[in-house]
C-alpha positions in Angstrom: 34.8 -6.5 14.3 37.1 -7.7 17.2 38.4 -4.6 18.2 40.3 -6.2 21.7 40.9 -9.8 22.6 37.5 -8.9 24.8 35.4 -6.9 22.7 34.1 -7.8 19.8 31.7 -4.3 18.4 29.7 -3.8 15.9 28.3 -0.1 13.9 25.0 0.1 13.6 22.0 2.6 12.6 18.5 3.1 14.6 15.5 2.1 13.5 17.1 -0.6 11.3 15.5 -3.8 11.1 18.6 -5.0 9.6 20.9 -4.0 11.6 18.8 -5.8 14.5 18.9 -8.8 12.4 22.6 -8.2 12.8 23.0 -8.4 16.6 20.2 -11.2 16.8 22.7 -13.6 14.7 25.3 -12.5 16.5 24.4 -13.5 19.6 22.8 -16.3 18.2 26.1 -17.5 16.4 28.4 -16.5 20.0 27.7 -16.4 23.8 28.7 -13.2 25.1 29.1 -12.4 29.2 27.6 -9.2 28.2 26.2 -6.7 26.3 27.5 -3.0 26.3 25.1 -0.3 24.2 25.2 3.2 23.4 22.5 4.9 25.1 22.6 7.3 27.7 23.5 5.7 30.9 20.7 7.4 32.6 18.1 5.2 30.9 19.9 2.0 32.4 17.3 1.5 35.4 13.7 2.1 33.3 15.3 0.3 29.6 14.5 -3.4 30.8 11.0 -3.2 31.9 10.4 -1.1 29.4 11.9 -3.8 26.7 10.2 -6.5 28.4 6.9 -4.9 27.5 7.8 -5.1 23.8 5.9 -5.7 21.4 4.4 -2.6 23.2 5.8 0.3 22.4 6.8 2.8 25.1 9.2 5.9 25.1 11.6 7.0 28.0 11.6 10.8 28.4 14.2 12.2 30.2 14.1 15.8 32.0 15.8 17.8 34.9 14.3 16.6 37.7 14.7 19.7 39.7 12.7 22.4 37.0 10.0 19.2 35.5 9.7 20.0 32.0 11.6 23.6 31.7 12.1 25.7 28.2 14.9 23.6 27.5 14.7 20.6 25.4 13.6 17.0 26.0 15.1 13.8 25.5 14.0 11.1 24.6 14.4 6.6 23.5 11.4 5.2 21.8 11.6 1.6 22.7 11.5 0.5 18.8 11.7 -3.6 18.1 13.4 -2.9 15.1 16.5 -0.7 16.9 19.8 -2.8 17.1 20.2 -1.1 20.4 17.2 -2.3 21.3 17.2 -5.7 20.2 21.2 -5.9 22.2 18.8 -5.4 25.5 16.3 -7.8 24.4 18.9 -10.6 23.7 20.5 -10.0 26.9 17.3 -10.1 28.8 16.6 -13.6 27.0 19.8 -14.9 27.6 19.9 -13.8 31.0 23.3 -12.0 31.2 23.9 -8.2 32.0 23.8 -5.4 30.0 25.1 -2.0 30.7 24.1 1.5 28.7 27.8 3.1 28.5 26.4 6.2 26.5 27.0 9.5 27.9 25.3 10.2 31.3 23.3 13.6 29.9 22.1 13.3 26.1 23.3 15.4 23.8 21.8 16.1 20.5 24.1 15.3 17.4 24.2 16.4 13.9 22.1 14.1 11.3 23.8 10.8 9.1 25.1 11.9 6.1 24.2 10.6 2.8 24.9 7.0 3.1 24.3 3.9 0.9 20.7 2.5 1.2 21.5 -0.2 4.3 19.0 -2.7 1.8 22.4 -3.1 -0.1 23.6 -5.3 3.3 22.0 -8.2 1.2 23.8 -8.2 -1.7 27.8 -6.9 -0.4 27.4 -7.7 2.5 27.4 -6.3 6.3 31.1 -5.8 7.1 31.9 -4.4 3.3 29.0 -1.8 4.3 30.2 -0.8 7.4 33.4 -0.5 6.4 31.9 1.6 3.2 30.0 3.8 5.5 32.6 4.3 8.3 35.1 5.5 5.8 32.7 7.7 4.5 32.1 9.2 7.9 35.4 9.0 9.9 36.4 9.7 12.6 34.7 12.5 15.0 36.7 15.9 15.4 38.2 16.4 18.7 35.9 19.0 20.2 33.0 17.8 19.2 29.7 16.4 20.5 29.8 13.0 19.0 33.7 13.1 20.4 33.3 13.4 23.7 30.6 10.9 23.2 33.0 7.9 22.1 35.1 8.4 24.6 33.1 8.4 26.9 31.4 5.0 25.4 35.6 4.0 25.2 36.0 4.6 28.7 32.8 2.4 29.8 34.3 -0.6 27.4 37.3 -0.1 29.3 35.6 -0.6 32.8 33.8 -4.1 31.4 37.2 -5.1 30.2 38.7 -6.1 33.5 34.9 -7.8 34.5 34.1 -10.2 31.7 36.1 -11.5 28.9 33.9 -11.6 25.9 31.7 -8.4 25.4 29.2 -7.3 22.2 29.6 -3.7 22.5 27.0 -2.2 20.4 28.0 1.3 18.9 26.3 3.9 16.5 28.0 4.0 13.1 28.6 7.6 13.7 31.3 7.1 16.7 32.2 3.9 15.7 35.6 4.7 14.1 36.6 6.9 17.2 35.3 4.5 19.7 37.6 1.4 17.8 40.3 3.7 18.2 40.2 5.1 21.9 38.9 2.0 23.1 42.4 0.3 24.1 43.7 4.3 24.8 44.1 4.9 28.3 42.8 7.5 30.7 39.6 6.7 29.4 36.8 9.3 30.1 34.0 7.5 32.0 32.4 9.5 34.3 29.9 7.6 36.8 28.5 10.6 38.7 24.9 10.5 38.6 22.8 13.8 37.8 19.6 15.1 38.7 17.7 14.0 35.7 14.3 12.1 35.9 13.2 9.3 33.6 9.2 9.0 32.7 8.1 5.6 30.5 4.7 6.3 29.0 3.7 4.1 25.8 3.4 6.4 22.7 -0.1 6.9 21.1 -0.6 4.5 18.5 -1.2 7.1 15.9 1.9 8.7 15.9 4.1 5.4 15.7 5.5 6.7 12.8 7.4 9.8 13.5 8.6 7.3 16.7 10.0 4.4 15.0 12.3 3.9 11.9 10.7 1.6 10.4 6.9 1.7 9.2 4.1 0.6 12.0 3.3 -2.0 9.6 7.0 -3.3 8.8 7.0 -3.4 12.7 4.6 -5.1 13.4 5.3 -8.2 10.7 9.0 -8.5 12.5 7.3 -8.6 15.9 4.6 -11.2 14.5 7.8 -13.2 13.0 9.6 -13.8 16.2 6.0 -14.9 17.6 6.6 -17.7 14.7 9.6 -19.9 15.8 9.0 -21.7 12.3 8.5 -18.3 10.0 10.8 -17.9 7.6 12.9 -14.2 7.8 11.0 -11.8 6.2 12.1 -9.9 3.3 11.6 -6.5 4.0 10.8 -5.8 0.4 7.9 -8.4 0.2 6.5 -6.6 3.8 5.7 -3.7 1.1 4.5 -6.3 -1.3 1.6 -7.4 1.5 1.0 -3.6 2.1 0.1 -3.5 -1.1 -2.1 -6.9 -1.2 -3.6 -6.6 2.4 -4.8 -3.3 2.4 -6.9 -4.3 -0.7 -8.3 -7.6 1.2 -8.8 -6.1 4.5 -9.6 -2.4 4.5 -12.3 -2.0 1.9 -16.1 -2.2 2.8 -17.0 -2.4 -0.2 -15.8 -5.8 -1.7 -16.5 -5.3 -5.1 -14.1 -2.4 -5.1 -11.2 -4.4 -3.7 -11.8 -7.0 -6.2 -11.5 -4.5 -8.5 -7.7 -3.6 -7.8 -6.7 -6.6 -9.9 -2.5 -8.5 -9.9 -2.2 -6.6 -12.7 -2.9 -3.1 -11.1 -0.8 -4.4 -7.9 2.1 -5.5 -9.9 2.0 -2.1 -11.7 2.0 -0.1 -8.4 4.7 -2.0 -7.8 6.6 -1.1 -10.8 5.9 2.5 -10.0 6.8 1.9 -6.3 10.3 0.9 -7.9 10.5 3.4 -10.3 10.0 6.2 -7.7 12.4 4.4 -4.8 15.4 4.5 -7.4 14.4 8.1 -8.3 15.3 9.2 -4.9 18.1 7.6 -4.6 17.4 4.5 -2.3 16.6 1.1 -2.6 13.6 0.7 0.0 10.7 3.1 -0.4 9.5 5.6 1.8 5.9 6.6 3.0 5.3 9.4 0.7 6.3 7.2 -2.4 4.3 3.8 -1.3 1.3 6.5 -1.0 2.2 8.1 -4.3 2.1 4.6 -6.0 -1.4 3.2 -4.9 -2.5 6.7 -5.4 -1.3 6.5 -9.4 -2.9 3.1 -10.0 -5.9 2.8 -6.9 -7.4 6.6 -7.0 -7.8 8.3 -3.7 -9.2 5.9 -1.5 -6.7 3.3 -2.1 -4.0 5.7 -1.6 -5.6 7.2 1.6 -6.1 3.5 3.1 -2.5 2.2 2.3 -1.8 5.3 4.6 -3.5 4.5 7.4 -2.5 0.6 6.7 1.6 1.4 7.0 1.1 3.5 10.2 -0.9 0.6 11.7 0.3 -1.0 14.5 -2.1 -4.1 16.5 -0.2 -4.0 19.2 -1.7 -1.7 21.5 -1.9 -0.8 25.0 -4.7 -1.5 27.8 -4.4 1.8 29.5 -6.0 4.4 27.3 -6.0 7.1 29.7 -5.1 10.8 29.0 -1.8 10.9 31.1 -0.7 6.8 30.1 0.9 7.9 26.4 2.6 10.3 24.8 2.1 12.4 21.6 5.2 12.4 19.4 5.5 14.2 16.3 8.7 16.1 14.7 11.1 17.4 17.0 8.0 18.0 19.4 6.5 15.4 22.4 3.3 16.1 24.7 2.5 14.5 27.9 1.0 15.0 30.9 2.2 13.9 34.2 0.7 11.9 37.0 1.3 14.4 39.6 -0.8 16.5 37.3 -3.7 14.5 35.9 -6.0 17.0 35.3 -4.1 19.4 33.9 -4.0 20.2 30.0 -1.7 18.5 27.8 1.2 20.8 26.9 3.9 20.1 23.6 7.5 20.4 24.1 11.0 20.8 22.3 11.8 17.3 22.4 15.1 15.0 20.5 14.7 11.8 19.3 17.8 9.8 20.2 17.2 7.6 17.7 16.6 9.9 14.8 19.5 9.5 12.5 17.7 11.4 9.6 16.0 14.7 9.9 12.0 14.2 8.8 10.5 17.0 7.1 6.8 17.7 6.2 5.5 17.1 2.9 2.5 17.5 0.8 0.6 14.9 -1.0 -2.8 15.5 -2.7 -5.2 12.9 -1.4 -9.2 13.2 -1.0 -10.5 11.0 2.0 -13.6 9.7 1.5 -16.6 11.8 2.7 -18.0 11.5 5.9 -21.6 10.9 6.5 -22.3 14.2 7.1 -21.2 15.0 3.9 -22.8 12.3 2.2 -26.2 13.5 3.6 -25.1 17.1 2.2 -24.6 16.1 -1.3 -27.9 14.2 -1.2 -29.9 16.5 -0.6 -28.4 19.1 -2.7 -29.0 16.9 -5.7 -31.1 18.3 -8.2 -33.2 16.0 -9.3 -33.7 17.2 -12.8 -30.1 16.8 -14.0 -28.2 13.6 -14.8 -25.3 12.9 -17.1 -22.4 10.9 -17.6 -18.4 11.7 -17.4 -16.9 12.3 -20.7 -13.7 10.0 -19.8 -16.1 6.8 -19.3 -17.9 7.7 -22.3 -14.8 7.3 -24.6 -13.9 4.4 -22.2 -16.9 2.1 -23.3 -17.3 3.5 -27.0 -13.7 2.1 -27.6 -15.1 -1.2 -26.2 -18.1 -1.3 -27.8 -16.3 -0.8 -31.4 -14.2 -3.4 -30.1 -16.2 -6.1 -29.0 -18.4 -5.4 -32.3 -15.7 -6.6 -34.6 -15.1 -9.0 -32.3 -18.8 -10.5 -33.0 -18.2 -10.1 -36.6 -15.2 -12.2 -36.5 -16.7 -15.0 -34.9 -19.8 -14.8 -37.3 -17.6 -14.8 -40.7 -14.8 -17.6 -39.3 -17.9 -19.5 -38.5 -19.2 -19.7 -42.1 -15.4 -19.6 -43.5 -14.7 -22.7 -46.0 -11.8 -24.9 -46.0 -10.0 -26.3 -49.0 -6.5 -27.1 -50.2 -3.8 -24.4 -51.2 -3.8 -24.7 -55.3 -2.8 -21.3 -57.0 -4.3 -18.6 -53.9 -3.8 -18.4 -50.2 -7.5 -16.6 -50.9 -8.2 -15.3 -46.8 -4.7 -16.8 -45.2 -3.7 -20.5 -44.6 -6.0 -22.5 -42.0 -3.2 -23.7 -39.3 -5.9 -26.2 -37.7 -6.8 -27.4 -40.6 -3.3 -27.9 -41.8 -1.7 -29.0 -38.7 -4.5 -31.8 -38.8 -3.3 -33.3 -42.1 0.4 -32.8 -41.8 1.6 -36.1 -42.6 -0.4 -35.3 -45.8 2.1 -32.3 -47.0 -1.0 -30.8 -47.5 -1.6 -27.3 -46.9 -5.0 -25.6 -46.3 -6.6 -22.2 -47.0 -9.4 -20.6 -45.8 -12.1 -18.5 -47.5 -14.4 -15.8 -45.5 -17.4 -15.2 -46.7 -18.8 -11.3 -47.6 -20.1 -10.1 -45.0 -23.4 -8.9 -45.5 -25.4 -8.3 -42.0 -23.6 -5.8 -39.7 -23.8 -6.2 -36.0 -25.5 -2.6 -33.9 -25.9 -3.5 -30.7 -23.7 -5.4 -27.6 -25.1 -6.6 -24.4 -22.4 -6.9 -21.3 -24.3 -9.4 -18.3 -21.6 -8.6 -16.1 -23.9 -10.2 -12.8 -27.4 -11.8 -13.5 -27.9 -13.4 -10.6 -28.2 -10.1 -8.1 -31.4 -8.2 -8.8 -32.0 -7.1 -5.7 -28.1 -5.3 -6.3 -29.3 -2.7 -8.9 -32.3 -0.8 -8.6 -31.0 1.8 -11.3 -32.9 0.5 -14.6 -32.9 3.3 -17.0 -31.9 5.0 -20.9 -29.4 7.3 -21.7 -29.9 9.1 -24.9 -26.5 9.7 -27.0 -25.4 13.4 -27.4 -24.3 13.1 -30.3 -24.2 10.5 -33.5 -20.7 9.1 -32.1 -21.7 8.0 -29.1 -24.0 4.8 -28.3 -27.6 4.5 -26.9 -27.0 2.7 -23.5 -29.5 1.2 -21.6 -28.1 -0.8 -18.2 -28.8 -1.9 -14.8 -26.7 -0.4 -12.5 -26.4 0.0 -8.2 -28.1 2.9 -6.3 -26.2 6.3 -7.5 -27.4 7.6 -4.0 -25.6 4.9 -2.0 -22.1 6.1 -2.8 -21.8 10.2 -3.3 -18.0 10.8 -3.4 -18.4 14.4 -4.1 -20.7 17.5 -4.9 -23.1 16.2 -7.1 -20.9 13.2 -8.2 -22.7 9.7 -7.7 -20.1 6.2 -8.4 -22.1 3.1 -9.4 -21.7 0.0 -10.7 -23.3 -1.9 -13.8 -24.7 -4.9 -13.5 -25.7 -5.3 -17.7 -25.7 -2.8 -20.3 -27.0 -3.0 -23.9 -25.2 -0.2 -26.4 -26.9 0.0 -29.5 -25.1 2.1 -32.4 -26.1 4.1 -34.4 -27.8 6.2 -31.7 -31.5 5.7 -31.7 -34.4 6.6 -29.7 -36.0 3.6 -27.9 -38.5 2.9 -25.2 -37.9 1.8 -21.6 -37.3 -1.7 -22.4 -37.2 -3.1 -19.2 -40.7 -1.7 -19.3 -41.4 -3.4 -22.5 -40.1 -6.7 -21.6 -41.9 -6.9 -18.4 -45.3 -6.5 -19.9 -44.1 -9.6 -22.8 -43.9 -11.9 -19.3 -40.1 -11.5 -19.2 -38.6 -11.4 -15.5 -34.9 -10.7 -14.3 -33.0 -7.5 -15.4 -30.6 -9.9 -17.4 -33.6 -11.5 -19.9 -35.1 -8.0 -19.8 -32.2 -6.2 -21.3 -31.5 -8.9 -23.2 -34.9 -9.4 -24.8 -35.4 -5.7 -25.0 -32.1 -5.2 -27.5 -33.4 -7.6 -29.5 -36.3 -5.9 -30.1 -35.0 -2.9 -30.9 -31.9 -4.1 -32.9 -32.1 -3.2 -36.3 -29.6 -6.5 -37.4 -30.1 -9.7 -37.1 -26.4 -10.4 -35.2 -26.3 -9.5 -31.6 -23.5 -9.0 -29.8 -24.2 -11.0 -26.4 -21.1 -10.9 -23.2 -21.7 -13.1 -20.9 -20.0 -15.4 -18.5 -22.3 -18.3 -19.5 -24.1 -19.0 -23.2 -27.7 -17.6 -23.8 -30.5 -19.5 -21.4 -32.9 -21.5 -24.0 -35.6 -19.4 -22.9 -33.7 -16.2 -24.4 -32.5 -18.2 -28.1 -36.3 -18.8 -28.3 -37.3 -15.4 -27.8 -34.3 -14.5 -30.7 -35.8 -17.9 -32.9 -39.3 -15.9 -32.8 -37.7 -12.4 -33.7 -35.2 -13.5 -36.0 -32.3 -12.6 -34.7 -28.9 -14.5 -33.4 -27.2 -13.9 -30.1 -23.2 -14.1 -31.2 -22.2 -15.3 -27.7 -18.8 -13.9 -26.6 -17.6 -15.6 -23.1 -16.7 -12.6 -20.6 -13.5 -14.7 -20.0 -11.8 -13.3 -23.2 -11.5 -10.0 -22.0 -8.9 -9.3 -19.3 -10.2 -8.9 -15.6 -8.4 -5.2 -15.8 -10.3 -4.2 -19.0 -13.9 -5.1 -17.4 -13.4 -3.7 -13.8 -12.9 -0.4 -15.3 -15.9 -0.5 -17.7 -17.8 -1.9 -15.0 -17.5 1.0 -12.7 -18.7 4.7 -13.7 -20.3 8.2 -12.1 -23.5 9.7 -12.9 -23.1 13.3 -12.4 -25.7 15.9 -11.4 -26.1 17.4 -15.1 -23.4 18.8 -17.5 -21.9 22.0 -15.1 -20.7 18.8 -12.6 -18.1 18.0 -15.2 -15.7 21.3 -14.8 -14.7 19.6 -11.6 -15.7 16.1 -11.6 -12.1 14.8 -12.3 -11.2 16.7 -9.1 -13.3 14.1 -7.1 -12.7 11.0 -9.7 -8.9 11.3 -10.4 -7.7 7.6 -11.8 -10.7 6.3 -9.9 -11.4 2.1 -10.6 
């Protein structure tokens, strides 16, 4: 808004990318003689080198020179990319024309924002119907007050440019905006250029603690600073910035591959929904940290949860000096630092302000297990009885559901095989054959379909989820059913050993499995089919259900049809592999069987969901 012939001003929030969007296009759209901004005008020597280090991010600390850092509090500008304030410097510095900081000389701490409208809503009303909504919300400062005496005080300094240049950006907080609009033409303006005995330290804030510095998340950050790298990127939408969190976490930050393959679209497209779901639950549009974490937690388990943490607090642009006394530790409402004078003394935390704080931030608890170190690994190893091995009752009901499943699956491709065709007379007999009648349409002819009894049954399924990676799964063993409902599986599976999440809890991953149903007692018949000449854990498994199948159907999942070599074997033994292409089943459905825990016997499961959770 053009608030004098001169100034044209604009209310803005920290930490807001896009309220920084906001200046950028202004200046972009108008060439200004200057740029005005409220910030303390103490910071006005140390601001500019300080921006022109961006996309480093520093902070300027200033104390009373005279007691160093006293009792009282500290103040302090984190130099954040994302700040319109900020971003005002920055555009003067690249357009070469002055800026001034015509904030009050000492800092002062003011009251927190009230509630106002998520400032996402700027993209669908608009910024000057949202300013205007907010400022009216707010009004105008009490005379008296703190954030009074500061827009005069920024009124008196836009009075002082007025008579120097004739087209200023004056770049207020939406706080003192309405006061400053007002007073701005007033006269006997209160702008007092005294200087005081206050010193100004620029260290670059530890990369760890980004977050309680910035308003924005590290990562956000740090895709806005890699967009203005990109003088052809298109402007990113803040909303698809959490999208990529999401996405690029799960390419980048897992060792183990097969685990990030196993977050699926689907299961992204579902955090996102419960990203959503939360976000309007508290009353916002964008999400916050603890509700992003609370999302990947719900649909990822623990370890994607505790990864998307350390992903959105991530920032790749980091110092060269690493030295003790070169950053600063910020956390809430507390700073620690040690000065160069003083380089081998012990790091000390102060009171400390956050000029750019609009909101207060508060400490809150989230349940999340980080993955064990290896000390702790080497711990639950050896603590491992050997003796004691069972399964975790969740998973059991998991793959007894699919086995039933993909057993009347099998049946239904048997029967529709051997179903006969003829034309609809008196009976539609086992339903109308839509091929069949779709084929002779011009006919008018419609055609039925009859199933045949079914006589054989169909007691065992074999899943070759990988049969080209032997080498992969050293676990070749039997599990006995406890009971008549549940299957006897034999399988190929990964090391147990090679990835202990917990106290006598062991996550592995199946390579083939063979359930056979009712229960039974059988050999090893990996065993068995070595000695018959049989090699590969795939053709073993395979070869060993047939033996031991008591139908003449099999059941066989696989991503490709049976080898020759294995129809032979079934030829010799009478049997028939029903071959069911692993495509049919949703990637979701077999990432979930694929993975399960061996735990170390029966009293592991009291706590084993402690550990597991909504584990992949």
């Amino acid at each position: 808004m053009r608030v004098c012939p001169e100034i044209e001003m604009i209310a803005v929030k920290h930490g807001k990318e896009l309220f920084a969007r906001e200046v950028r296009r202004l200046c972009s759209e108008q060439k200004f003689d200057c740029i005005a901004i409220d910030i303390p005008s103490l910071f006005q020597n140390d601001i500019a080198e300080a921006v022109d280090n961006l996309p480093l991010i520093s902070a300027l600390i200033a104390y009373d020179d005279e007691s160093e850092f006293s009792d009282d509090c500290v103040y302090y500008v984190p130099v954040d990319p994302c700040d319109a304030m900020i971003e005002g410097v920055r555009q003067a510095r690249q357009r070469r024309i002055p800026f001034y900081c015509v904030g009050p000389l000492l800092p002062e701490y003011h009251a927190p924002l009230p509630s106002l409208p998520d400032e996402y809503s700027i993209k669908k009303i608009g910024f000057d119907a949202y300013m205007a909504l907010c400022c009216a919300g707010i009004g105008k400062a009490p005379p008296g007050t703190s954030e009074f005496k500061s827009a005069v005080h920024v009124a008196g300094g836009l009075q002082s440019l007025r008579g120097r240049y004739r087209n200023i950006l004056a770049i207020t907080h939406i706080k003192i905006y309405s006061t400053v609009a007002m007073y701005v033409e007033a006269d006997g303006g209160m702008f007092d250029e005294n200087e005081y005995a206050c010193k100004v330290l620029t260290r670059y804030v530890n990369p760890d603690h980004l977050y309680f510095a910035l308003g924005e998340l590290p990562f956000v950050t740090a895709k806005t600073q890699m967009e203005r790298q990109d003088p052809f990127a298109e402007p990113m939408e803040l909303t698809d910035a959490v999208k990529e969190l999401f996405t690029e976490t799960r390419d980048n930050y897992f060792e183990d591959k097969d685990q990030a393959f196993l977050l699926s679209p689907v299961r992204i497209q579902t955090a996102l929904t419960y990203l959503r779901n939360l976000t309007v639950m508290s009353g916002d549009l964008l999400p916050s940290l603890i509700d992003i974490v609370e999302a990947a937690k719900g649909v990822g388990g623990n370890a994607y949860a505790l990864r998307i943490l350390k992903s959105a607090r991530y920032y790749p642009f980091l110092p060269l000096e690493s030295g003790d006394a070169s950053v600063v530790n910020i956390g809430i409402n507390r700073i620690s630092l040690i000065e160069d004078e003083y380089p081998g003394s012990d790091r000390e935390v102060y009171e400390a302000v956050n000029l750019f704080r609009d909101m207060d931030l508060h400490w809150r608890r989230i349940d999340i297990k980080p993955d064990p170190s290896m000390l702790q690994k080497k711990k639950y190893r050896y603590s491992w009885n050997p003796g004691g091995f069972c399964s975790h009752l969740p998973e059991d009901t998991r793959i007894e559901n699919f086995n039933a499943h993909a057993r009347g699956k099998a049946m239904r491709a048997v029967t529709e095989h051997l179903a006969r065709t003829e034309k609809f007379s008196s009976s539609v007999k086992d339903g109308i054959d839509i091929r069949e009648t779709l084929r002779n349409w011009h006919t008018g002819s419609i055609y039925v379909k009859e199933l045949p009894p079914t006589v054989n049954k169909i007691d065992t399924v074999v899943i070759i989820f990988d049969e080209n990676n032997d080498s992969r799964y050293p676990q070749r063993t039997t599990w006995y059913a406890e009971h008549e409902e549940e299957s006897t599986l034999s399988f190929y599976a990964t090391d147990p050993f090679d990835d202990l999440i917990g106290p006598g809890i062991a996550r592995c991953t199946y390579g083939g499995i063979a359930m056979l149903f009712p229960p039974r007692n059988v050999p090893d018949i990996f065993h068995v089919a070595g000695t018959m000449g049989v090699t590969g854990c795939a053709e073993q498994l395979v070869t060993g259900s047939l033996l031991y199948s008591q139908e003449k159907n099999i059941a066989f999942i696989a991503a490709r049809a049976p080898s020759v070599r294995l129809r032979t074997v079934a030829g010799r033994l009478k049997k028939h592999l029903v071959w069911i292409p692993l495509s049919t089943f949703s990637t979701e459905t077999l990432s979930r069987l694929r993975r399960f825990h061996v735990l170390n016997g029966k009293s592991v499961r009291s706590w084993a969901s402690r550990f597991i959770g909504d584990e992949l």
